[in-house]
TIRO-719362 format. One line per field, with one value per residue (C-alpha): residue in one letter; x, y, z. Coordinates in Angstrom, 3 decimals. Each point is the difference from the previous one (the first is absolute). Layout:
% TIRO-719362
code <- (A_...)
c1 <- (X_...)
c2 <- (Y_...)
c3 <- (Z_...)
***
This chain:
% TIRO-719362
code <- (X_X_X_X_X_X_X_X_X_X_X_X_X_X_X_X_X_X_X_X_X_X_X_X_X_X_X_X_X_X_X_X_X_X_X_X_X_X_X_X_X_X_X_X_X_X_X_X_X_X_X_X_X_X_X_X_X_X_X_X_X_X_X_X_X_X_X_X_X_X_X_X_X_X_X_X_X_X_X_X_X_X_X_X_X_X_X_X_X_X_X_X_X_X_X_X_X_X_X_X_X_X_X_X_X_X_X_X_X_X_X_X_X_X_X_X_X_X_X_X_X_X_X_X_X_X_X_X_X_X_X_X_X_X_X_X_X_X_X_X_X_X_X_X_X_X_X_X_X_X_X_X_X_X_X_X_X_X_X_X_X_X_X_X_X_X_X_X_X_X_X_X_X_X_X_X_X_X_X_X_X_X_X_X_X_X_X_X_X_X_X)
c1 <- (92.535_2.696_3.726_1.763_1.885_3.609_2.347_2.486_2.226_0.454_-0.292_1.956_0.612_2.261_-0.732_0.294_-3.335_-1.479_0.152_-1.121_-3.215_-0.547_-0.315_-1.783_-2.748_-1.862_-0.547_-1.247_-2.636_2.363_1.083_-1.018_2.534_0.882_0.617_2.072_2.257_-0.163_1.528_2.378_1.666_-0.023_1.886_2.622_0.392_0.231_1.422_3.535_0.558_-0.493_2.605_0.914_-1.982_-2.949_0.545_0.143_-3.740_-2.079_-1.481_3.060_-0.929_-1.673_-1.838_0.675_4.112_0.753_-1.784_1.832_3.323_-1.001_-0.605_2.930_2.240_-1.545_-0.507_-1.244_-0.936_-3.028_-2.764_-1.168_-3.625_1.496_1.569_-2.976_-1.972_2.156_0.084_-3.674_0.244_3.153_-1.880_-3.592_1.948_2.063_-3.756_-1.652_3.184_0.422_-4.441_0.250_2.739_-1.350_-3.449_-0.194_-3.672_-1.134_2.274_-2.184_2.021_0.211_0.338_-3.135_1.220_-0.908_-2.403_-3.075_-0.357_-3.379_0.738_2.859_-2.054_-2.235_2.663_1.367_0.351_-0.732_2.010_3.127_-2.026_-1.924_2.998_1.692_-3.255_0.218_3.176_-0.523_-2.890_2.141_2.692_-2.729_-1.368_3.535_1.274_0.110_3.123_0.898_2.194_-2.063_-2.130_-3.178_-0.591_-3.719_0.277_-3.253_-2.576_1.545_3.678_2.360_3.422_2.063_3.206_2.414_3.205_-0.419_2.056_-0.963_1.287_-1.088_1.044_-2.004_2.730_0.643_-4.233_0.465_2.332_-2.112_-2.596_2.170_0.468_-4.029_-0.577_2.875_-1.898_-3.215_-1.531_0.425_-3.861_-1.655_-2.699_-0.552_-3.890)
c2 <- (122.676_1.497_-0.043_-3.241_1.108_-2.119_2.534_-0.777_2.642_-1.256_-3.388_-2.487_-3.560_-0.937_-2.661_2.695_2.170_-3.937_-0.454_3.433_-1.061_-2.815_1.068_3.579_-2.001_-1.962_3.983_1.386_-3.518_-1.310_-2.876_-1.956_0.149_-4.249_0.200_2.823_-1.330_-3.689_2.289_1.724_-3.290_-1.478_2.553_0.201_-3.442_0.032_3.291_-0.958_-1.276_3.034_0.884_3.956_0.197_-1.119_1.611_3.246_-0.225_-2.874_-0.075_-2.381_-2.558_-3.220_-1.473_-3.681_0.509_1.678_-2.939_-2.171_1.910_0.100_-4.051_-0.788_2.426_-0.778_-3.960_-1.905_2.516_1.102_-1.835_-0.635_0.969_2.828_1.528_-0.769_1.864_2.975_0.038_0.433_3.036_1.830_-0.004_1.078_2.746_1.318_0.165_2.050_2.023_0.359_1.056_1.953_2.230_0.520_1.316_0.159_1.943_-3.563_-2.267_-3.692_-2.650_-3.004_-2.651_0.645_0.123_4.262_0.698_1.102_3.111_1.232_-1.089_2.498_2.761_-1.510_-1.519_3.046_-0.685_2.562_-1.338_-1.973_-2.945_0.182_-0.414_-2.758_-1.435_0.479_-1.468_-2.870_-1.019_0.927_-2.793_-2.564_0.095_-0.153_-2.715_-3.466_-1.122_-3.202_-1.565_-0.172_-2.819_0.791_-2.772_0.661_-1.661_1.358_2.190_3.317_-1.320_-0.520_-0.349_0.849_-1.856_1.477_-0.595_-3.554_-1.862_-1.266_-2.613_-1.144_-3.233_-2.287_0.238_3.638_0.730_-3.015_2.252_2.900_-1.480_-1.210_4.184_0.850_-3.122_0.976_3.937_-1.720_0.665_-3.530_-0.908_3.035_-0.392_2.884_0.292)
c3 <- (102.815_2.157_-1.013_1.318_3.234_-0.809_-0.770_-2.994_-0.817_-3.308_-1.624_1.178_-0.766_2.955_3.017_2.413_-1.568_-0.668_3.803_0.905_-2.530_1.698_3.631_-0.621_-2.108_2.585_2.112_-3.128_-0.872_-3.065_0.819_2.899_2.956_-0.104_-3.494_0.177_2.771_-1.871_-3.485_2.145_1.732_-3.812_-0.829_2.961_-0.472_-4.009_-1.113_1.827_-3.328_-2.329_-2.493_0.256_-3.289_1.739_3.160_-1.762_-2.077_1.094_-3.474_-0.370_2.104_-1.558_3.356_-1.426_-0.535_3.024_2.730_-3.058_0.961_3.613_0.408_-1.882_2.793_2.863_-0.913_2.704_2.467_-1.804_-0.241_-4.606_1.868_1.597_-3.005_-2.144_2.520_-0.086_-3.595_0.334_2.628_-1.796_-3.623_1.411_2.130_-3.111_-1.919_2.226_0.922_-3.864_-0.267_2.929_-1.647_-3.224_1.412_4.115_-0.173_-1.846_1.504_0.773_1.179_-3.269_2.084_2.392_3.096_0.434_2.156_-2.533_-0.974_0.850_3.998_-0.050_0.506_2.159_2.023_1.727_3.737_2.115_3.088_0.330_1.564_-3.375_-2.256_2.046_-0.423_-3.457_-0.603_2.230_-2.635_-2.723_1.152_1.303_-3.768_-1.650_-2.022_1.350_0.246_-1.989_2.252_2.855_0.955_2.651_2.598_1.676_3.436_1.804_-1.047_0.298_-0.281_-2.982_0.212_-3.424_-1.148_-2.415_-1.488_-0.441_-2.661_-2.856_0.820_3.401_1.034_2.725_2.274_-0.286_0.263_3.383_1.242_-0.295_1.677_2.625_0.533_0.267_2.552_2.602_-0.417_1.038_3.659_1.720_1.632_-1.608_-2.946_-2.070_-0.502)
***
């Protein structure tokens, strides 16, 4: 197998080479490239809240405490989903930064979002339509998201929803509907 291509000068448990991780892996077939960018915004959003100790070696950082230390900051404008959800992203991130590290030739994601391993090979595009192609599939195959609700409304159209509370009232879900009927074409039926 050929030597991983991310370059590491020398290990390094700091956010910066955790971010660089995270957006050479999806190039290279690690990690798939929704997952990655999903890890990454966890991590913007959570490691604002990192004690120098754990800013300086990641090994540090317990996944559960820091959205703990991160909900109680930032109160009410995050979401308990939201930080559960990050917890989630920041600790798989951290595992497969940590596996990557310790053995790069070997490296398979834990938390099975990689792309496998015997497509790598097979998967090398040979034009740049090929690997846009490639990575379009890659993202239409990610992870569903677990806020999002799909609404089917014909045969070949779905609408998705997301960020809906949990705690939806009639009135607020009235009003929302209010929105989608003003957005409708007066006279027009959609067949």
């Amino acid at each position: 197998m050929a030597e991983t291509r991310i370059p590491m000068a020398a290990i390094d448990y700091t956010p910066g080479k955790l971010l660089d991780f995270l957006r050479e892996a999806p190039s290279q077939g690690l990690l798939n490239p929704a997952v990655a960018r999903s890890r990454a915004n966890a991590i913007e959003a959570l490691f604002t809240e990192l004690t120098d100790e754990e800013r300086a070696d990641l090994r540090r950082v317990d996944a559960e405490r820091l959205a703990a230390r991160a909900h109680k900051i930032q109160g009410s404008t995050i979401r308990p989903e939201a930080v559960a959800l990050y917890k989630e992203r920041v600790h798989e991130a951290l595992q497969d930064y940590f596996a990557w590290l310790e053995n790069p030739n070997s490296f398979a994601s834990n938390s099975g979002h990689a792309l496998r391993r015997e497509m790598r090979s097979f998967m090398k595009p040979a034009t740049e339509q090929e690997a846009r192609a490639l990575e379009d599939i890659a993202l239409a195959t990610s992870e569903r998201r677990k806020d999002m609700v799909s609404v089917p409304l014909r045969e070949g159209v779905t609408v998705y929803i997301t960020h809906l509370p949990l705690d939806l009232s009639a009135a607020e879900a009235e009003r929302l509907a209010g929105v989608v009927r003003a957005l409708a074409v007066a006279g027009e039926s959609a067949q």
